[in-house]
N, C-alpha and C positions, 0 to 999 in steps of 0.2 A: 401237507407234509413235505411233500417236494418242492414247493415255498421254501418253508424253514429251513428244510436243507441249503439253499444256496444261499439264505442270510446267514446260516450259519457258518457257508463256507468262505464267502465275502469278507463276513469280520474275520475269520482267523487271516483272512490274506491282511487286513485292512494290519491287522497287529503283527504280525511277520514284517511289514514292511516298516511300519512304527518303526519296531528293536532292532531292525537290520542296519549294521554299523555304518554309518557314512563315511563315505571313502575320504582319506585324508590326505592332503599334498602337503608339502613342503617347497618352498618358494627357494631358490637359491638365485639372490640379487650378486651382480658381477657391479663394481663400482671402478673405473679408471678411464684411460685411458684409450689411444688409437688400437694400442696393442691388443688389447679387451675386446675392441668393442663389435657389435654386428652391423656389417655394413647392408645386410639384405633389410633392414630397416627402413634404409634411404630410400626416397625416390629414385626409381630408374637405373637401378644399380646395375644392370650389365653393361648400361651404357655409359654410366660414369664412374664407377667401381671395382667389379670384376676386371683378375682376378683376388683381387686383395679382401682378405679376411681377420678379423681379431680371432685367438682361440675362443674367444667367448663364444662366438658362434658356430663355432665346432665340438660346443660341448655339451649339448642336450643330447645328442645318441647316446652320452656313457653313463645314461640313468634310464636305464629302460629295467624291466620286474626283475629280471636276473642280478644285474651287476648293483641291484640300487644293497643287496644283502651285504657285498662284500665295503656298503660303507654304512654298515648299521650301526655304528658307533657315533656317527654324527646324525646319521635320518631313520626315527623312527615311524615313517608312515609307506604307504605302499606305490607314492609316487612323488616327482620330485618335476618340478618345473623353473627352468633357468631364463630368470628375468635380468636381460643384461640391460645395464646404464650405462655402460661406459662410452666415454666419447671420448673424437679425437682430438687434440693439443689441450687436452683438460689437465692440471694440476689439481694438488689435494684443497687447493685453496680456491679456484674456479669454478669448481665442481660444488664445492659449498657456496659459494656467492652467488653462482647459477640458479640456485631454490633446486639442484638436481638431485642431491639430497635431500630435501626437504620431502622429495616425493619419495624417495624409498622407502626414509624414516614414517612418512604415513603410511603408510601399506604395509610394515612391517606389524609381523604376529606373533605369538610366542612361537620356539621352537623354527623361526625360520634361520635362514644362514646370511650371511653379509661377505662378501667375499672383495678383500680391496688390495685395488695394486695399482700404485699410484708411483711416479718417481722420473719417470723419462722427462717429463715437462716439468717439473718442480725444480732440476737441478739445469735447464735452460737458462744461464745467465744472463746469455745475450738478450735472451728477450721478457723481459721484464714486465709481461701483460701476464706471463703464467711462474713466473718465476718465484721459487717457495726455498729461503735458506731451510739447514739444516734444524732448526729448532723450531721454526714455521711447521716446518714437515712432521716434524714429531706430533703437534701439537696439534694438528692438522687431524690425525693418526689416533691421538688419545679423545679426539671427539667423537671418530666415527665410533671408535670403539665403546666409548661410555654410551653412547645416545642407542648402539643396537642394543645395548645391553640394559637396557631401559625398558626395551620393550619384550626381552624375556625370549630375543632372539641372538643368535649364537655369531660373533665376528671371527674371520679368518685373515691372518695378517699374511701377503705376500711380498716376497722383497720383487724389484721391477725384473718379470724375464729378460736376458741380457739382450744389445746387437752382434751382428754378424761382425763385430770389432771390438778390439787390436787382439791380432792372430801375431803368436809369437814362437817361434818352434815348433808350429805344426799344433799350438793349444789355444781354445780361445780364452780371452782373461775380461774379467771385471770391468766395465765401461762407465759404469754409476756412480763413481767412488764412494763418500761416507755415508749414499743414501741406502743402502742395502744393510747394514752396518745399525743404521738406526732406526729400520723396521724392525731387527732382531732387539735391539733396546726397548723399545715400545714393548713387544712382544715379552721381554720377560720382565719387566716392570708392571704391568695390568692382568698376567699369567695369559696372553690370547695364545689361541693357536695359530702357528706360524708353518709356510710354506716358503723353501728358502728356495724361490724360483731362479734366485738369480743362478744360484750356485748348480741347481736341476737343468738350469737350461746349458749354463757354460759346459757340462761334464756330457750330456745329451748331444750339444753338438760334435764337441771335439770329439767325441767318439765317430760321428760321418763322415766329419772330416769338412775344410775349409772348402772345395771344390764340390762338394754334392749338397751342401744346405744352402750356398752364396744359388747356386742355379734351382735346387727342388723345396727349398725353403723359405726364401725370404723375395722378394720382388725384384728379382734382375730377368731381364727376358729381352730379347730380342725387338724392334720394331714390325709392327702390321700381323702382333698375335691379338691382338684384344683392342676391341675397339675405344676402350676407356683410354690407351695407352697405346695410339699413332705411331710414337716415336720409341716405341718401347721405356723403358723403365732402369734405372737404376737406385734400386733403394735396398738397403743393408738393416732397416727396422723394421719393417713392416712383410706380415705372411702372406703368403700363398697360400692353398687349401693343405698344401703336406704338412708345410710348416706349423700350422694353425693346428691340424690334428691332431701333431707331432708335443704340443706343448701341451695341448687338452690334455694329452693321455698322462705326460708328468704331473698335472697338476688333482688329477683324478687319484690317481697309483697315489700322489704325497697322502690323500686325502683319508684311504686306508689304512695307515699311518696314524692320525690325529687321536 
């Protein structure tokens, strides 16, 4: 009897476990750019990196069980995992010629996200190994779009978050010219959703102010703080960990929105 007792208690565990729902992720793929990308990635990064960071990788804390509710209009499962690709001097056309889409688009699944912010390098004239005219760019734009949507997973169009330039009166203004302009084109031509990063970031900084995001947000610092950067740094594109945060958090906040 007390045999069958524990076969009998075995199979109800064996079928409890059978019908007990398998936990579901959501894949959130980041596609661009230096500004994107995760530099802890690299080989070696304190030593030849730090402190420089894409918000990409400052942006898997803001899906944790709690906060993943308030974007349950884009993710319906109970966890979400931020696969970034973005790399740095990649255009929307390098990135594709690279086979670096090729690998998201395979790994893509239903119901995952595509997240793309492309534009600092596309609108590089001078250098013509990444350089992408305005209708390249579009076009560039209505691939990734059609191709995630192919696979029954969800694209998010970003315009490029701005640089720490041209500060005019105390406001920061527009650096990209007509490519932010034609992410919004893209975007209501194909119905994607759109994050207008550029404009998020410009109103986000002017509000700190030219003197607190030049030093706590983007890569100016002094010589012999970091050993990636001897001679210290002057760069006006590229984040810091605040800045990096800083942008994560706008482009999270647009995302309850969508």
């Amino acid at each position: 009897m007390n045999a069958k007792l524990k076969i009998g208690a075995l199979l109800m565990v064996v079928a409890f476990c059978a019908f007990k729902p398998i936990k579901k992720v959501t894949t959130i793929y980041l596609i661009g750019d230096s500004t994107v990308a995760n530099y802890q990635l690299e080989p070696d990064y304190m030593e030849k990196r730090h402190p420089l960071i894409g918000w990409g990788q400052a942006f898997q804390p803001f899906f944790n069980k709690s906060s993943i509710k308030e974007v349950k209009n884009l993710i319906k499962t109970d966890s979400v995992i931020v696969d970034d690709r973005a790399k740095g001097g990649r255009s929307t056309r390098t990135f594709f010629q690279e086979g670096r889409w090729r690998e998201v688009y395979n790994r893509l699944k239903k119901d995952d996200i595509v997240m793309i912010q492309f534009g600092h390098n596309d609108a590089a004239v001078d250098k013509t190994e990444r350089y992408v005219n305005i209708e390249g760019y579009k076009e560039f734009l209505r691939l990734y779009v059609s191709q995630t949507r192919e696979k029954g997973a969800i694209p998010i169009l970003l315009t490029p978050v701005n640089r720490n330039y041209p500060w005019k009166d105390g406001k920061l203004t527009n650096v990209h010219g007509e490519y932010p302009n034609a992410v919004k084109e893209i975007a209501k031509e194909l119905n994607v959703k759109l994050i207008d990063l550029t404009q998020l970031s410009i109103d986000s900084f002017t509000a700190k102010g030219q003197e607190y995001v030049t030093k706590n947000y983007f890569m100016n610092f002094e010589k012999g703080l970091y050993r990636a950067y001897p001679e210290g740094q002057k760069d006006n594109t590229h984040f810091q960990k605040a800045g990096a945060e800083a942008v994560a958090q706008l482009v999270f906040n647009a995302m309850k929105g969508l």
